[in-house]
Phi, psi and omega in degrees: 000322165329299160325283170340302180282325191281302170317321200260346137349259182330315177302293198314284208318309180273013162275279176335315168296337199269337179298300179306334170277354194256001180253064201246034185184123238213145104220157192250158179208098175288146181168142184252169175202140171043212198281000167315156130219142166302110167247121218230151150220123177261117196256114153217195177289171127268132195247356187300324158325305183248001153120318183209177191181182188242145173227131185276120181232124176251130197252122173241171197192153167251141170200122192060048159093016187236158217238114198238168178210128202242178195203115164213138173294169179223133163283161205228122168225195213213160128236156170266069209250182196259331172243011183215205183202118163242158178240137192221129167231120191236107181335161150261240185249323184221155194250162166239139185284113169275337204210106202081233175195169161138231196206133162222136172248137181324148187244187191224128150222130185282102179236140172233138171250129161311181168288350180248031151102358187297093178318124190252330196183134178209144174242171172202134194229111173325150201286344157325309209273332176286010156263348154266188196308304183246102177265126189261138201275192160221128174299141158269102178261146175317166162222112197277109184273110168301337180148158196288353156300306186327309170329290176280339174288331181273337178280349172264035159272342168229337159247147161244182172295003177289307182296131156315317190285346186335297155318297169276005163263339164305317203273358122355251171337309200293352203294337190253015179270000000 
């Protein structure tokens, strides 16, 4: 019995470290396109290491006065310049309404950093759009996290404790307390 209770002990903690090792990157994001405006969390691993990697990216929005929220993966890649980084998350095909109804398509986004992390610049083109001819881009500006209360106010703007990953983007946040 012992055996038992220690083996399925042991299973929950790695099943747990690996779900926790899988939150190792948190950023916000804003942008308006015609009269929207945007709000974004790109939730992922770290992929830089291995070049590319899945990313959760959650999107909110207000339209015609109702406040909707869409949840779609991305793939995630890394480049390398001598004075910078770029990060690229490229939708996928389909998006899911956590908050509201309609039709949305996943967006793509080109974010670039120095080398000591600063956000220098970012665009964003829904995944449609990068199949005509003049892709009209949208700026991305940062949403600057102030500290790990700050932290935890902005991932429950898009999660509640309801959400599996919820736990571990909190236990996220505590790593800046």
């Amino acid at each position: 019995m012992k055996t038992t209770l220690s083996l399925i002990f042991t299973l929950f903690f790695f099943v747990a470290q690996a779900q926790l090792e899988k939150v190792e990157m948190i950023d916000f994001y804003k942008w308006s396109n015609q009269d929207v405006h945007y709000n974004t969390v790109v939730v992922s691993e770290n992929f830089i290491e291995a070049g590319e990697g899945l990313a959760t990216v959650r999107v909110k929005y207000n339209l015609d006065g109702l406040t909707k929220m869409v949840e779609f993966d991305a793939l995630a890649s890394f480049e390398s310049y001598d004075q910078y980084f770029e990060l690229y998350f490229m939708g996928g095909d389909d998006a899911a309404f956590i908050t509201g109804s309609g039709s949305y398509t996943p967006d793509n986004f080109l974010l670039t950093y120095d080398w000591d992390g600063n956000y220098l610049s970012g665009v964003t083109a829904d995944h449609n759009a990068l199949e005509q001819e003049n892709v009209e881009f949208s700026d991305l500006d940062q949403i600057m996290v102030r500290d790990a209360n700050h932290l935890r106010e902005l991932i429950k703007e898009f999660y509640s404790s309801n959400d599996p990953i919820y736990r571990d983007l909190m236990v996220y946040a505590s790593q800046f307390d």
